[in-house]
TIVEXDREN-141704 format. One line per 3 residues: number of its first residue (from 1); their letters; for each residue x, z, y of N, C-alpha, C. Coordinates in steps of 0.05 Angstrom, whole numbers, plus 32768, in hexadecimal, padded with zeros to 4 digits. Atoms other than C-alpha are relative to their C-alpha. Example, Ala and Ser with C-alpha at 12.3 -4.5 7.8 and 13.67 -1.06 7.14 Angstrom:
# residues 2
1) as) 8012 8000 7FE8 80F6 809C 7FA6 8012 8000 8018 | 7FF0 7FFF 7FE8 8111 808F 7FEB 7FF1 800E 8016
***
This chain:
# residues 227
1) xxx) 7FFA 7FE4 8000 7D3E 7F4F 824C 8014 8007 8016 | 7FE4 7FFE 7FED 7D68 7F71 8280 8002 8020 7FF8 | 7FF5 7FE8 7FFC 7D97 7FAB 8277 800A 800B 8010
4) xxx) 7FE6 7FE7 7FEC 7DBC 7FE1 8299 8018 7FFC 7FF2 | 7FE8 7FF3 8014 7E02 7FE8 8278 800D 8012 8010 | 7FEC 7FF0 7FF4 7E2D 8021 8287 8014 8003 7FE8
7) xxx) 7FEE 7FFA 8009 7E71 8034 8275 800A 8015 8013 | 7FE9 7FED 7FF6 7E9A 8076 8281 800B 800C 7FF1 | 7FFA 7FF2 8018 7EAE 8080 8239 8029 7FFB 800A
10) xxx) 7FE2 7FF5 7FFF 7EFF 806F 8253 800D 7FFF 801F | 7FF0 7FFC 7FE0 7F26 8054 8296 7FF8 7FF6 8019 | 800A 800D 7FE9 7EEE 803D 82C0 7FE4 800B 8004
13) xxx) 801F 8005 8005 7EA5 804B 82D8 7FF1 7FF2 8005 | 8005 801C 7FFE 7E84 8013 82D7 7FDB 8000 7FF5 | 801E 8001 800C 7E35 7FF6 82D1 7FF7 7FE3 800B
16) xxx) 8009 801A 7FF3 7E13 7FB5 82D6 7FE5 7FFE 7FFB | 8026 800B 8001 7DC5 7F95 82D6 800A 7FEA 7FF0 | 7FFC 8017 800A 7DC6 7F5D 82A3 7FE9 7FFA 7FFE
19) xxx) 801C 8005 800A 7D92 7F32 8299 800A 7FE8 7FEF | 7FF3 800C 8013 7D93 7F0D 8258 7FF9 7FDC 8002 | 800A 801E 7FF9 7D74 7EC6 8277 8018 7FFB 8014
22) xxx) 7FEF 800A 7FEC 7DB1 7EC8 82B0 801D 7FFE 7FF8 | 7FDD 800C 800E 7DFD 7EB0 82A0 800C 8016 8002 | 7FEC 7FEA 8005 7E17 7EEA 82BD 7FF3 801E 8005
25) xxx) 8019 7FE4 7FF0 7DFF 7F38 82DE 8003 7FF7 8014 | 800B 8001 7FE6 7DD7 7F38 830D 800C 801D 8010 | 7FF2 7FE9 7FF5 7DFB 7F7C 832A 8016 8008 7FF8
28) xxx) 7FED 7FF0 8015 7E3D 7F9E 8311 800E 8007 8013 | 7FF4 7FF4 7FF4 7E6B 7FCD 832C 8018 800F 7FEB | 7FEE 7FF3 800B 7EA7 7FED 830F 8010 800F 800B
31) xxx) 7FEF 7FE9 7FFC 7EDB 8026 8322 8011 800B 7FF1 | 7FF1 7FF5 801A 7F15 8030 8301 800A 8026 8009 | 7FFB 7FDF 7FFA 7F20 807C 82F8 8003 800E 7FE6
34) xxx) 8007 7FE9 800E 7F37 80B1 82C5 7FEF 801C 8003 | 800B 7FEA 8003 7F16 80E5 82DA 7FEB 7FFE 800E | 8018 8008 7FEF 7ED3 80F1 8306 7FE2 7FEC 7FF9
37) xxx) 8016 8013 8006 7EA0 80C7 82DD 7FE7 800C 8008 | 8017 7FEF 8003 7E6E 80FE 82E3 7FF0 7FFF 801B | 8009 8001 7FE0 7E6C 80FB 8331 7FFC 7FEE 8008
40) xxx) 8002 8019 8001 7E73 80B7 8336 7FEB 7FEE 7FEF | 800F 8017 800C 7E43 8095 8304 7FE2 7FFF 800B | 801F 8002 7FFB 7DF6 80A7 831A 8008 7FF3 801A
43) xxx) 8012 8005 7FE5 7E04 8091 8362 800D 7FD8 7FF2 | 7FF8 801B 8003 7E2B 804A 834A 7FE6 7FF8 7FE9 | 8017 7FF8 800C 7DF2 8043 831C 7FEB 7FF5 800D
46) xxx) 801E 7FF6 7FF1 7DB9 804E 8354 8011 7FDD 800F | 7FF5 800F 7FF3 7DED 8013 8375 7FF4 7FE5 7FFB | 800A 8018 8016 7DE7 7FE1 833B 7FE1 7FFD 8008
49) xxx) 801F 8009 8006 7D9E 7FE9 8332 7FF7 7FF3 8018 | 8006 8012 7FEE 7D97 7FDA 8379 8004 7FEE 800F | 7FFD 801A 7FFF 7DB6 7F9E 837E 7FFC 7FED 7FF5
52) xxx) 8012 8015 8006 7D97 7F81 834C 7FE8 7FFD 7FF6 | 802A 7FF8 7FF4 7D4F 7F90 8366 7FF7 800C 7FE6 | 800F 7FF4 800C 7D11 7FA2 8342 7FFA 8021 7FF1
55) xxx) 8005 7FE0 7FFF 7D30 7FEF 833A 8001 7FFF 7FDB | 7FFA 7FF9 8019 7D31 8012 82F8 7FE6 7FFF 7FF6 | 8018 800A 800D 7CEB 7FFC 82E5 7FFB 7FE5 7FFD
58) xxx) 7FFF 8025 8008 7CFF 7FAF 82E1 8015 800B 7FE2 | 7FF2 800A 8018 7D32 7FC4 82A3 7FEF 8009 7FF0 | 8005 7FFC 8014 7D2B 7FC1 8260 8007 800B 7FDE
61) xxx) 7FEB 7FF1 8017 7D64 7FE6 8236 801A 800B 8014 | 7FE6 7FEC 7FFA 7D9A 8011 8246 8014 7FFC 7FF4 | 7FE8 8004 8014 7DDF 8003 8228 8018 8012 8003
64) xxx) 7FEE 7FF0 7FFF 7E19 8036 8227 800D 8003 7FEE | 7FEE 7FF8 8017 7E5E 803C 8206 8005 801E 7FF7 | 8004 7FDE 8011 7E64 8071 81D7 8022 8004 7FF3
67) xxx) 7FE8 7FFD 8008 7EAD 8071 81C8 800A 7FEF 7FF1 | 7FED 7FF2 7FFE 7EE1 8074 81AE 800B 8000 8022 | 7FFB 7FFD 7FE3 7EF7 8093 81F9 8008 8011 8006
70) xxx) 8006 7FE9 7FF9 7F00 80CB 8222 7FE5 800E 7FF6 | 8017 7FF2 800C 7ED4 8101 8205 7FEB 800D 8015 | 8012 7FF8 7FE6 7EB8 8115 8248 7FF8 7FF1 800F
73) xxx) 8009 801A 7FF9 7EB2 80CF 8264 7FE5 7FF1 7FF1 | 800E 8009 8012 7E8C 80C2 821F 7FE6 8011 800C | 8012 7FE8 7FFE 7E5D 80FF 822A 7FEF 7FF5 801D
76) xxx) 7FFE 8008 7FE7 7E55 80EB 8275 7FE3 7FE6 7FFC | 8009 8019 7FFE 7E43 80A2 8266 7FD7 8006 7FE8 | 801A 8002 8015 7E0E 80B2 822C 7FE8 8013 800C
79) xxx) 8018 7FF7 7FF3 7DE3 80E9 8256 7FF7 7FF6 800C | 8015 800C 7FEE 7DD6 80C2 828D 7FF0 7FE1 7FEF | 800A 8018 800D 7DCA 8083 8260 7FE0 800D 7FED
82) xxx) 801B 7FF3 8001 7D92 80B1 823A 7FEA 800B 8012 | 8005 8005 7FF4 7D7E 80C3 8276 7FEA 7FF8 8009 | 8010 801A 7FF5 7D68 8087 8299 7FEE 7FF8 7FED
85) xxx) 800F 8008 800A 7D50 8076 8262 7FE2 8008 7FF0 | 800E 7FFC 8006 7D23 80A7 824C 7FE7 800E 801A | 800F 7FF6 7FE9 7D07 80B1 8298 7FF6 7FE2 8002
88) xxx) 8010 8018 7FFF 7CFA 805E 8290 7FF5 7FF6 7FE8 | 800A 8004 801A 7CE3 8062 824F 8003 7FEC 7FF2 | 7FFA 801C 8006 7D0B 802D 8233 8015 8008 7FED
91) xxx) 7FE9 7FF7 8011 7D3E 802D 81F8 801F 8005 800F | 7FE6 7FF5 7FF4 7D86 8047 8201 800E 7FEE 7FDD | 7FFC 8017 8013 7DB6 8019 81D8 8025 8005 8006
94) xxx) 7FE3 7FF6 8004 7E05 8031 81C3 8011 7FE9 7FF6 | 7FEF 8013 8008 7E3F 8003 81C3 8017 800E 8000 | 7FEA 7FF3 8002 7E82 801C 81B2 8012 7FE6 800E
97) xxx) 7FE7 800A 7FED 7EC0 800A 81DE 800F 7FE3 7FEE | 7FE8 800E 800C 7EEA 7FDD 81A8 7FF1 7FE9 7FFF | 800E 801B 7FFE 7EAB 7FB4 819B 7FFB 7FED 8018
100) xxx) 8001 800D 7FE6 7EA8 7FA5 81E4 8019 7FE5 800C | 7FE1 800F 7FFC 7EF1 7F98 81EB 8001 7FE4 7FF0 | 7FFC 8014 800F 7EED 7F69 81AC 7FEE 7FE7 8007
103) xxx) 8012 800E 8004 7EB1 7F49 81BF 7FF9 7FD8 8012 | 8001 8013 7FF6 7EC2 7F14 81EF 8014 7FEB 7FFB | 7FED 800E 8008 7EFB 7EFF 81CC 7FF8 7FF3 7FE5
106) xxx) 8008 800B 800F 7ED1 7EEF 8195 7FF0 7FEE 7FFA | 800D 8018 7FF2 7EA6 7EC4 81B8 800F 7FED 8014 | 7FF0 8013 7FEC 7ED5 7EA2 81DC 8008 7FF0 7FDF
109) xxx) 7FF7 800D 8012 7EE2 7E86 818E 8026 7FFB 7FED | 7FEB 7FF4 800F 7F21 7EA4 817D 7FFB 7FF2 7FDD | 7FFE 800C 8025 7F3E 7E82 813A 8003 800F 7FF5
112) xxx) 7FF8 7FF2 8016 7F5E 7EBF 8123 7FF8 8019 8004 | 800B 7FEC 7FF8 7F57 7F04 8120 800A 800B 801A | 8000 7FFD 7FEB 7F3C 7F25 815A 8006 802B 7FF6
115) xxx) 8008 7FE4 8006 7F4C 7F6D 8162 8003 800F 801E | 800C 7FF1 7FF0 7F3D 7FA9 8199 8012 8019 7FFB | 7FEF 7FE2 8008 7F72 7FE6 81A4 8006 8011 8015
118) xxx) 8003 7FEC 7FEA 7F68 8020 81D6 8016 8010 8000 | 7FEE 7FE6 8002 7FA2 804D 81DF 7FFB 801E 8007 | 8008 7FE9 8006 7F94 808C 81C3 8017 801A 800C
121) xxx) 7FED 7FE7 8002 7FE1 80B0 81DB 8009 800B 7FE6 | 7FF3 7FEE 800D 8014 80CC 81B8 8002 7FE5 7FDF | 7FF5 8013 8013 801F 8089 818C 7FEF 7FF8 7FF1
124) xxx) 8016 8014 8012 7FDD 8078 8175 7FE5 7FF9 8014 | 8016 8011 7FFB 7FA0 8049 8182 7FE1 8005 7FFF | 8022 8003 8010 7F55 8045 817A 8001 7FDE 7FFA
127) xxx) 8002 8014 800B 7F52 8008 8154 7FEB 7FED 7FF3 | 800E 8015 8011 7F2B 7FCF 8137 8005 7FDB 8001 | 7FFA 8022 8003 7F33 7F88 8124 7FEC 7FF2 7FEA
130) xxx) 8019 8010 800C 7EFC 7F4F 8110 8007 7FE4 7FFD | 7FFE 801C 8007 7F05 7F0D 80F6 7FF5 7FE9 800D | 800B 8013 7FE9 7EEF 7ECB 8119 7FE1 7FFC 7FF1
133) xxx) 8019 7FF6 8009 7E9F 7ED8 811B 7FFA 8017 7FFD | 8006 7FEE 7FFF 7EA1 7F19 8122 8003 801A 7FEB | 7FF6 7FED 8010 7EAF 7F35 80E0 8012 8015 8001
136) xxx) 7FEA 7FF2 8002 7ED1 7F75 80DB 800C 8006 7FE7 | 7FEE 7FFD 8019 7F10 7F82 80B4 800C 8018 7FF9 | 7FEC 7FE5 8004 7F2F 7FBC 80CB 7FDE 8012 800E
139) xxx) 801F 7FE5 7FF9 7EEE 7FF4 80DF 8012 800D 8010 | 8000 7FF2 7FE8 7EF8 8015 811B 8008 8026 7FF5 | 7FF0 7FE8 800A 7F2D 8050 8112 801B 8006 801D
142) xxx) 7FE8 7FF1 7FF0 7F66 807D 8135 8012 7FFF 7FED | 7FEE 7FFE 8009 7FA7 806E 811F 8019 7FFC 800A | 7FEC 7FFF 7FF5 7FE8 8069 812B 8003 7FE7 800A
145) xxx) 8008 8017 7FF7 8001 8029 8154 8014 7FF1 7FEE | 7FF4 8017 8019 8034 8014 8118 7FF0 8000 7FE4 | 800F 8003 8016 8003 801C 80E5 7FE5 7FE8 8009
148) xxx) 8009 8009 7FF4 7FD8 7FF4 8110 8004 7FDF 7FFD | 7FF0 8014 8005 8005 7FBA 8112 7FFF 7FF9 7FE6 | 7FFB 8002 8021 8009 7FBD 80CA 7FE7 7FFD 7FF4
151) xxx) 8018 7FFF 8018 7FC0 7FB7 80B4 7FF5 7FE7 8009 | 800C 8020 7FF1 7FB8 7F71 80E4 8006 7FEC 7FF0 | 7FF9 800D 8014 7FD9 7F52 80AE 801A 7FE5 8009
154) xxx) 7FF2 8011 7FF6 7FFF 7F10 80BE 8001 7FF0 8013 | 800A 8012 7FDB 7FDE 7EEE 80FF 7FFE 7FE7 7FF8 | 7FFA 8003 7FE4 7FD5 7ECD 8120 7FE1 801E 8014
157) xxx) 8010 7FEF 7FEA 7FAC 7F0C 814F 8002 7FFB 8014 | 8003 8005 7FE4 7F8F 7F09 818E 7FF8 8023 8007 | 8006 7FE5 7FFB 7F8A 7F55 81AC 7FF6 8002 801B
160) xxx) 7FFD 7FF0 7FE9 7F70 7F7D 81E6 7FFA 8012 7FF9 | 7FFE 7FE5 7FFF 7F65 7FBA 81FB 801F 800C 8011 | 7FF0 7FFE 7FEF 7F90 7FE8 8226 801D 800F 7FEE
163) xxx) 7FEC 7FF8 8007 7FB5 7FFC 81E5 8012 7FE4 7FEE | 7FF8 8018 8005 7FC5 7FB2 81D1 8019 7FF8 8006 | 7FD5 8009 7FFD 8011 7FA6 81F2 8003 8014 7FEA
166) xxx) 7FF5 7FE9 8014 801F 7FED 81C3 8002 7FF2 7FE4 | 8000 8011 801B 8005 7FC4 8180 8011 7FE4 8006 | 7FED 8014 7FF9 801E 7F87 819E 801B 7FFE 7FFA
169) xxx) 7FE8 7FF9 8006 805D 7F9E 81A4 800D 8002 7FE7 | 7FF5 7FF9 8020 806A 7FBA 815C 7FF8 7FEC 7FF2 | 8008 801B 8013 8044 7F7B 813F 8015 7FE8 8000
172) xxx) 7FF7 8012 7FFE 806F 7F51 8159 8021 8006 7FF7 | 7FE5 7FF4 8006 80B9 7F79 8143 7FF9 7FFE 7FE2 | 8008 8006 801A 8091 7F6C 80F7 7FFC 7FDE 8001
175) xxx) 7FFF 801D 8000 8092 7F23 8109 7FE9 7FF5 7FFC | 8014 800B 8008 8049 7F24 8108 7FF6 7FEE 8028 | 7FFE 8016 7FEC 8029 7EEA 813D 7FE8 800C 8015
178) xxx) 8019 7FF7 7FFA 7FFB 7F0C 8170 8005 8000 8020 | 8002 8000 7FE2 7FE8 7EFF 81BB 7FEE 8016 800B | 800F 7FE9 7FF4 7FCE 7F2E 81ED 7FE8 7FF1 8011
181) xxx) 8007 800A 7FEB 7F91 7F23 8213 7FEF 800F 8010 | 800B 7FEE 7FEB 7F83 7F59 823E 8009 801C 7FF6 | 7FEC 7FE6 8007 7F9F 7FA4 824B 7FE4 8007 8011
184) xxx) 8012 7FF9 7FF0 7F5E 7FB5 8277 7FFF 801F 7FF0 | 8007 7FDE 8009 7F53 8009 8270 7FE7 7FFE 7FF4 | 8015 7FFE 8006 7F0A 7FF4 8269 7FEC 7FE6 7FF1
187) xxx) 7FFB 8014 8009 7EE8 7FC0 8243 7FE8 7FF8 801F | 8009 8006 7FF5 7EB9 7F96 826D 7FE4 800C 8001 | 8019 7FF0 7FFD 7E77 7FB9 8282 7FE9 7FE7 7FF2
190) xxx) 8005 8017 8002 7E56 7F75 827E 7FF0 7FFE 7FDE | 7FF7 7FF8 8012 7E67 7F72 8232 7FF3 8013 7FF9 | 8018 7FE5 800C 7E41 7FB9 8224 7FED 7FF7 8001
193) xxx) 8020 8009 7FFB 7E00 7F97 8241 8001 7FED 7FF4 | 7FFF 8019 800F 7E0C 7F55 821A 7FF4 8006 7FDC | 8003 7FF3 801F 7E18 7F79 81D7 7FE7 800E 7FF3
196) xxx) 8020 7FF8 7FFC 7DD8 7FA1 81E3 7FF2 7FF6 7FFE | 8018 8016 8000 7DAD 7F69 81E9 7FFA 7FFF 7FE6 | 7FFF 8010 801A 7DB7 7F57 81A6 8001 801C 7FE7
199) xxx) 7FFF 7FEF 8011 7DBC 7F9D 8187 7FE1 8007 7FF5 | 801C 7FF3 8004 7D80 7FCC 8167 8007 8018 8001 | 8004 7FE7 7FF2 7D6F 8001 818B 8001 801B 7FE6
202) xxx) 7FFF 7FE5 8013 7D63 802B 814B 8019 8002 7FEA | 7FDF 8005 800F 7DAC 801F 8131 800D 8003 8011 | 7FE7 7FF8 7FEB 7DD8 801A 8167 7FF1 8012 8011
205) xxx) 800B 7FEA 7FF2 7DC6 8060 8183 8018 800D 8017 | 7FF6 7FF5 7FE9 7DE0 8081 81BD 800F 8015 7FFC | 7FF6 7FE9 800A 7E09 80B6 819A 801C 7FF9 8006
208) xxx) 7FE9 7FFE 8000 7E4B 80C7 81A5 801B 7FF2 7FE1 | 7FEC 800D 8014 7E85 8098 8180 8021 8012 7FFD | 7FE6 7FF8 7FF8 7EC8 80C2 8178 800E 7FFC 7FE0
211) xxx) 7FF4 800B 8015 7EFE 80B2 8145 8012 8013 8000 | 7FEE 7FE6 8002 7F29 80F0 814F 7FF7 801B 800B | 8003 7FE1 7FF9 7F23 813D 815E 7FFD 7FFC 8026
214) xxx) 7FF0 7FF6 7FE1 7F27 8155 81AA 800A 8009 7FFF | 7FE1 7FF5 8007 7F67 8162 81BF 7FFB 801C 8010 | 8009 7FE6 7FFA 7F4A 81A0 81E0 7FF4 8015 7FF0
217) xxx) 8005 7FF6 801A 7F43 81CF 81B0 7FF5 8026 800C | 8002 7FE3 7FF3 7F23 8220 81BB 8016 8012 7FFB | 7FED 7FF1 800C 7F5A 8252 81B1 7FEE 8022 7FF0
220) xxx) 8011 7FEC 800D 7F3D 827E 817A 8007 801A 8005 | 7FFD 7FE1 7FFE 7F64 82B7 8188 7FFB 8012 801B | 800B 7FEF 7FF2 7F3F 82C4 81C5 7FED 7FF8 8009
223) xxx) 8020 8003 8003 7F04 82B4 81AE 7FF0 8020 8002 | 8008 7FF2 8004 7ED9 82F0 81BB 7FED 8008 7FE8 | 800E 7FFD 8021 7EBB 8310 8171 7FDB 8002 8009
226) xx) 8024 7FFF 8001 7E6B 8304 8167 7FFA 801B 7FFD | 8007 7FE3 8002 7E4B 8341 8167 7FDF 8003 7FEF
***
């Protein structure tokens, strides 16, 4: 099988060619950037695909994170991922950011728990944490980053994510035992197309993942009245 993966759900835009017979991608490109995913992803994209040949009629799935993220990065990443995919008539296949983050630390055989924490601002996380094998313990939530600390239990944790020193930090002033291993803004693109492989298309869907409001809100009082 070979995928596309894209990511522009947080602080990078990023895409690779995987193919699931080769060790690593066969193409990938990344860009770290808050802002600009929109302008930037179709041509990096058109990049990927053609460096690792055969064009967008050699793949065979689409993979794109669906959040927790920027909400316009998210939006961004999932049209063009539908898309491609429904101009190559091939499934489209949704990975959320934390699973990505967690996922190589869980294959790397982590003894204890592994957990995944995005900094959300203003003192809280997007969170999750999974046991060795993948089990999850804590379900994928927005919370604060001392409540956070407090639901990992006694450690020994292994963290990333780019909100990981924040939990870190407070975990370790509770005397609980937890190493960092990675602050990256984005998780690995790589990682989206990996996870994909192994997903189903009619479950992990391409829909938008968000765990809190937007912090952009309409101002009703000048909202104009329906008529």
């Amino acid at each position: 099988m070979r995928v596309l993966a894209i990511d522009t759900a947080l602080g990078a835009c990023a895409a690779c060619v995987l193919d699931e017979r080769a060790a690593g991608p066969l193409a990938a490109e990344s860009v770290a950037m808050a802002r600009g995913h929109a302008e930037a992803l179709l041509p990096l994209v058109e990049r990927v695909v053609a460096r690792a040949g055969g064009g967008f009629a050699a793949l065979n799935r689409v993979a794109v994170t669906i959040g927790p993220g920027s909400f316009t990065g998210i939006r961004v990443g999932i049209a063009a991922a539908r898309a491609i995919g429904l101009a190559a008539k091939i499934p489209v296949v949704g990975v959320t950011t934390l699973t990505a983050f967690a996922a190589p630390l869980v294959a790397a055989g982590e003894t204890g728990l592994v957990a995944a924490a995005i900094d959300a601002r203003h003192g809280h996380v997007f969170f999750q944490a999974v046991a060795p094998g993948g089990r999850t313990v804590v379900t994928a939530r927005h919370i604060s980053v001392s409540e956070a600390a407090r639901v990992i239990g006694s450690g020994p944790v292994v963290i990333a994510g780019s909100g990981a020193g924040l939990v870190a930090a407070e975990a370790r002033s509770l005397g609980i035992d937890v190493m960092v291993k990675g602050l990256a803004a984005a998780p690995d693109v790589a990682w989206v197309g990996r996870l994909s492989i192994a997903a189903d298309p009619a479950v992990a869907l391409p829909r938008p993942f968000y765990l809190r409001p937007a912090d952009a809100k309409p101002q009703e009082a000048r909202q104009v009245a329906r008529q």
